[in-house]
C-alpha positions as CSV (number, residue, x, y, z in Angstrom):
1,X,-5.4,-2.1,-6.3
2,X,-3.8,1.2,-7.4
3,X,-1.2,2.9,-5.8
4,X,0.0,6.7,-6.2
5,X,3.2,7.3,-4.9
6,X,4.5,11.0,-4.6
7,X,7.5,13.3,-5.4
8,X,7.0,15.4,-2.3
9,X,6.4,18.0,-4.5
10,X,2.9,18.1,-4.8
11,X,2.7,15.1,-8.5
12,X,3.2,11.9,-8.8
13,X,5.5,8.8,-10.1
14,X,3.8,6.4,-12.4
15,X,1.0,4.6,-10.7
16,X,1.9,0.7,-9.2
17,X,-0.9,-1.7,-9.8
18,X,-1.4,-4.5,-7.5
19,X,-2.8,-7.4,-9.5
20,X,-4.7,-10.6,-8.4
21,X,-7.3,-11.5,-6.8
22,X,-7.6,-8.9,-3.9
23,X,-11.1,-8.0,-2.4
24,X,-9.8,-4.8,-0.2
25,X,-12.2,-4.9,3.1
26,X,-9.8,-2.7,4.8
27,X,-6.3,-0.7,4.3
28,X,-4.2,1.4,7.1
29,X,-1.0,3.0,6.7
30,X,1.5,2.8,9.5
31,X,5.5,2.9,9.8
32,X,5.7,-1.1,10.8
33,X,9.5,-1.3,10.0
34,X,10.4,2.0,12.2
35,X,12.4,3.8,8.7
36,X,10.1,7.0,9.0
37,X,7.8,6.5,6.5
38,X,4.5,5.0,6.0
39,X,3.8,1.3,4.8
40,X,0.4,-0.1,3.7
41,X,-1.8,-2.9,5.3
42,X,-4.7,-4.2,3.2
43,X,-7.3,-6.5,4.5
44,X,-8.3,-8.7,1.7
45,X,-11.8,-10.2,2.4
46,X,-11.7,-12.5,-0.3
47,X,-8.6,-14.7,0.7
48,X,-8.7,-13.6,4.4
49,X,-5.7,-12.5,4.5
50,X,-3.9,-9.5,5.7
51,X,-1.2,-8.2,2.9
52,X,1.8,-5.5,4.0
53,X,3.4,-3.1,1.5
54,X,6.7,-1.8,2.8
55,X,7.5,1.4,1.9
56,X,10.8,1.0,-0.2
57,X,11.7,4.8,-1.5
């Protein structure tokens, strides 16, 4: 998985790549630690598992 973060200003950091074995069924971003800003779910159908990416900037 490949992830984009931005500057606010319209371009982007460097992208973060999620390695592994990750079969993405489903993804949803949602604040889940109340800080204001958006965090990422991913279903992964492969392991069954659900996998949470905290926002961290």
């Amino acid at each position: 998985m490949l992830v984009l973060l931005g500057n606010g200003d319209g371009t982007f950091l460097d992208d973060e790549r999620f390695r592994g074995r990750l079969y993405v069924t489903g993804l949803a971003t949602v604040d889940l630690d109340g800080d204001g800003m958006l965090d990422v779910v991913v279903a992964d159908g492969l392991n069954h598992e659900i996998v949470v990416l905290l926002n961290q900037w």
